[in-house]
C-alpha positions in Angstrom: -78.5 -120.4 122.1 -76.0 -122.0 119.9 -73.0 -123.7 122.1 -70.9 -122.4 119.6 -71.8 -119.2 118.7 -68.6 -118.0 120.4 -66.4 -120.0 117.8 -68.8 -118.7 115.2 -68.3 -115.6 116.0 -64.6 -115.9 115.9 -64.1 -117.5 112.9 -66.3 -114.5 111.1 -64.0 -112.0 112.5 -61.2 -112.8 111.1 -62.0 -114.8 107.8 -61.4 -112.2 105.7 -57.9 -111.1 107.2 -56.7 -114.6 106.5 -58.0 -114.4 103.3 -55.9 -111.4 102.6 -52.5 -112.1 104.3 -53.0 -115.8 104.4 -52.7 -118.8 107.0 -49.3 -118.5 107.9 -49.3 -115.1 109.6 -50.3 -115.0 113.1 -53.9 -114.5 114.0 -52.6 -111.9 116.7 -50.3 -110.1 114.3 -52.9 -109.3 111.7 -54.6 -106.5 113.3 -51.5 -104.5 113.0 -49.9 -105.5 109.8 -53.0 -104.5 107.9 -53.1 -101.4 110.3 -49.6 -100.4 109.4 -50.1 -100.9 105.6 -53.2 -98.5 106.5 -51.4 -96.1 108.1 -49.0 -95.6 105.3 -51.2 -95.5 102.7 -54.6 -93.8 104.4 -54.7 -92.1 107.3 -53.2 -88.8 106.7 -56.4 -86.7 106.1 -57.9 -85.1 109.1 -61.4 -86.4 108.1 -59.6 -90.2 107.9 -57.8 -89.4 111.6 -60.8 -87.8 112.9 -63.1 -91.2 112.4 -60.6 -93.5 113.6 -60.0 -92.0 116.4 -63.8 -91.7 117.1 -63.7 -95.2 116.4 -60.8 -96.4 118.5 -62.5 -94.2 121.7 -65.5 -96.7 121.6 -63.2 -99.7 120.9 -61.1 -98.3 124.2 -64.7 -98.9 126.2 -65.7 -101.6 124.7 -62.5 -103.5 125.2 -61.8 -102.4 129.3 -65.7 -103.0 129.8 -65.5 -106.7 128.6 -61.7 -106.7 130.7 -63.1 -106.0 133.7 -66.7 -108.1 133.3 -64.8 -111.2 132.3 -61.8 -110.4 135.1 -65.3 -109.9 137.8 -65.0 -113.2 140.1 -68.3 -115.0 140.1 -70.4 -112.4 137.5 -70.6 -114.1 134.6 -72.3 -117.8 134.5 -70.0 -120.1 133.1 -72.3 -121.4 130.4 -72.2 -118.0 128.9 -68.5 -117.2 129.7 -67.1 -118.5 126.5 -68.8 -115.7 124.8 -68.1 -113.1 126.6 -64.5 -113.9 126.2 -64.8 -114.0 122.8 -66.2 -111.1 122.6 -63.2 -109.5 124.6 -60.9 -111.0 122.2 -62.5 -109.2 119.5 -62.9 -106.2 120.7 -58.9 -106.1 121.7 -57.9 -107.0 118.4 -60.5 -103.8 117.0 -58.1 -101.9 119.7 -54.9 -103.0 118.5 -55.6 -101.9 114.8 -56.8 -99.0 114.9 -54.0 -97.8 117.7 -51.7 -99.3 114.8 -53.3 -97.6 111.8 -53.2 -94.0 113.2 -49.5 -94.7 115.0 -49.0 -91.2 117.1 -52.6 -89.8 116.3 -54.3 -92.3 118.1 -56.2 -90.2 121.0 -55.4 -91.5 124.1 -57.6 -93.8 125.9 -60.1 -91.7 128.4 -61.2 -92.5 132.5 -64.1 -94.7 132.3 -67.2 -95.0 135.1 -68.8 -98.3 133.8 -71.4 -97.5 136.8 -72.9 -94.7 134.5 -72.4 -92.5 136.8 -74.3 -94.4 139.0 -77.0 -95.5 136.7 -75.4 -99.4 136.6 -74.0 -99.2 140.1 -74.0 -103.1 140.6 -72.5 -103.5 136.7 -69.6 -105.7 137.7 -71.4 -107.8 140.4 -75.1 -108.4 139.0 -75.3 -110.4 135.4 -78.4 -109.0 134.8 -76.9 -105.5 134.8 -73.8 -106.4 132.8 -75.8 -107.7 130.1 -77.5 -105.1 129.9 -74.9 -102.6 130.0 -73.6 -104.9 127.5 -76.0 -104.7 124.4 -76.4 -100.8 125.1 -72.6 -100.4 124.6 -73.2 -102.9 121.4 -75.6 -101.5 119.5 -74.3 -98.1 120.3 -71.3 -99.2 118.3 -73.0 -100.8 115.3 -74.9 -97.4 115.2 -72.1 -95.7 115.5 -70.1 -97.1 112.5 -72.7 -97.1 110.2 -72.9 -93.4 111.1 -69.7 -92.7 110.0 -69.7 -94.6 106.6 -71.1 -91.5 104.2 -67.5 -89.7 105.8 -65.5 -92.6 104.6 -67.0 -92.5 100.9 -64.4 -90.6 98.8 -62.2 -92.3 96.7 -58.9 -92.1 98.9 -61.0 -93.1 102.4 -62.8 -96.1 100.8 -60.0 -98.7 101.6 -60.7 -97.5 105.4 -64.6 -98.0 104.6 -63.9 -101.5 103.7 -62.3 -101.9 107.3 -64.8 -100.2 108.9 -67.5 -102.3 108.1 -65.7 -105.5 108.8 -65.1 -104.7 112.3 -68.9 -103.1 112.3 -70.7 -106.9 111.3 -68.7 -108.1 113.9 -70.1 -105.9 116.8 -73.5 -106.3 115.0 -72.8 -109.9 115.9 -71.9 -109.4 119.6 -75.5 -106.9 119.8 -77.5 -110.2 118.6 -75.6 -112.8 120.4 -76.0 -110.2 123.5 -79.4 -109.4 123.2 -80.5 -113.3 123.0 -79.0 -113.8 126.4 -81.2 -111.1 127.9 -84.3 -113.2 126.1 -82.7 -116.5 127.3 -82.3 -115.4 131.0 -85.6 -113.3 131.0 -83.6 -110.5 131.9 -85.7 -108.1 129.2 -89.2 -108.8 128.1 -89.7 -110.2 124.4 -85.7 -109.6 123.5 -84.9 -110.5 120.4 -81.6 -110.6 118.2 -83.0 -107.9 116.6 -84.4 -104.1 117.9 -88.2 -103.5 117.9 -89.2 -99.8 117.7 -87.2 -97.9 119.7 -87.6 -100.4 122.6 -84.4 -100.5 124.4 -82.0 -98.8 127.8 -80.3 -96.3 127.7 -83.3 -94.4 125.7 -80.8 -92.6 124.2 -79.0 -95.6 122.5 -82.3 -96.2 121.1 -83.5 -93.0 119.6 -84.7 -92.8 116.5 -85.3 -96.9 116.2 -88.9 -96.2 115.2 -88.1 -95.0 111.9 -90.5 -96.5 109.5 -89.3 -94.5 106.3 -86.7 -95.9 103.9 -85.6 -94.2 101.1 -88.2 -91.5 101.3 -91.1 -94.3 101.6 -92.9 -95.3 104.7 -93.0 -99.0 104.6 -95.3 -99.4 107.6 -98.6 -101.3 106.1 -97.2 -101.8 102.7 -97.8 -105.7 102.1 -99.4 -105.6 105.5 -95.9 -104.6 107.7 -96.5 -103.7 111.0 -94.5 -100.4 112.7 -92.1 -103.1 114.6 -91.7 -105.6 111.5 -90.8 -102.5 109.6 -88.2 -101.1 112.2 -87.0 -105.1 112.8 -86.2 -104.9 109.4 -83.9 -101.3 109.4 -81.2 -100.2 111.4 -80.5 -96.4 112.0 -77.6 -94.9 112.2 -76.2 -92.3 114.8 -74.5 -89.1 114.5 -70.9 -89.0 116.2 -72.7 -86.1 118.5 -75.2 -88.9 119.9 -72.7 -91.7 120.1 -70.9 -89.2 122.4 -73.2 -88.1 124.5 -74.0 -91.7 125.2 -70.5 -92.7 125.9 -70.0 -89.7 127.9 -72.4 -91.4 130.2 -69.2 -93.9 131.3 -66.4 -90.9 130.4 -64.9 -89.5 133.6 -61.7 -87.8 132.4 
């Protein structure tokens, strides 16, 4: 593991905001002065207000999640609580912008039950669980995003694709950075920054991860890939009706 990787994964965040407004606007005000200049100029159309707010609802559990592991007295190691803070930082700032870009719209944030209903019932107190819990919620949301990205295509929505998939490489990020720890503390078998088949808990986070067929061609065996190289390789997306159902496993109300 890098020592690092938490500044790394900082400094790739937000490289591109600076690049756009420029060094001498705060770091914290960013998120909403690009929201606001979204806002205005975007998010009037249902569709556009419809996928942010999809968006913001998994932002809203990412960010209390990581709020409430990092706040957890004695869960996370120290070695590894640099990341995990970063990773909270991040995924506050994804809260404050889109909050900011849809202004009144924005849905309201929902009950969670980071227990799974039960399912995770030691979540806050057991590091093996939260890490866990962790890289499910992550690559539920790089799924998630990339699902979304054919409803942002038309001309008027594109400035919000662009957004999109700035916060989306950054929770592809947090998945890998994630998903080594489990491999570092031997918390899952053979983890890798990267998914192999549909290999993965939750199942449900993982469904369809087997896919093998890209662009109407079934790579597996062409210049002697294996099935996992070949899904290693790809990353499918989720329909918002599966990213739901998963999230609904930690929505109470």
């Amino acid at each position: 593991m890098d020592a690092d990787v938490h500044e790394k994964l900082d400094f790739f965040s937000r490289r591109s905001l600076f690049n756009t407004l420029g060094k001498k606007v705060s770091a914290l005000a960013i998120p909403a002065l690009l929201a606001t200049s979204l806002q205005k100029a975007y998010a009037t159309t249902s569709g556009a207000i419809d996928v942010l707010n999809y968006a913001l609802t998994l932002e809203y559990l990412e960010n209390d999640f990581y709020m409430m592991g990092n706040n957890a007295s004695g869960l996370i190691p120290a070695a590894e609580k640099p990341i995990f803070t970063q990773i909270g930082k991040h995924e506050s700032q994804h809260v404050a912008f889109l909050q900011a870009a849809l202004g009144t719209k924005a849905v309201a944030k929902p009950k969670f039950d980071f227990t799974g209903k039960g399912a995770f019932a030691d979540v806050f107190t057991s590091y093996k669980t939260f890490a866990i819990v962790s890289h499910a919620l992550e690559d539920t949301g790089v799924r998630a995003y990339k699902g979304q990205a054919g409803n942002l295509m038309t001309a008027e929505d594109k400035p919000l694709l662009e957004y999109a998939l700035q916060i989306h490489s950054v929770e592809a990020r947090h998945a890998s950075v994630v998903r080594r720890l489990l491999n570092k503390n031997a918390f899952v078998t053979g983890a890798k920054g990267w998914i192999t088949l549909n290999e993965g808990s939750p199942a449900a986070v993982y469904a369809g991860e087997d896919n093998t067929t890209q662009g109407g061609v079934n790579l597996e065996g062409i210049a002697g890939k294996s099935k996992q190289a070949v899904t290693e390789a790809f990353d499918e997306p989720l329909t918002k009706e599966q990213v739901l159902a998963i999230a609904s496993l930690f929505i109470t109300a």
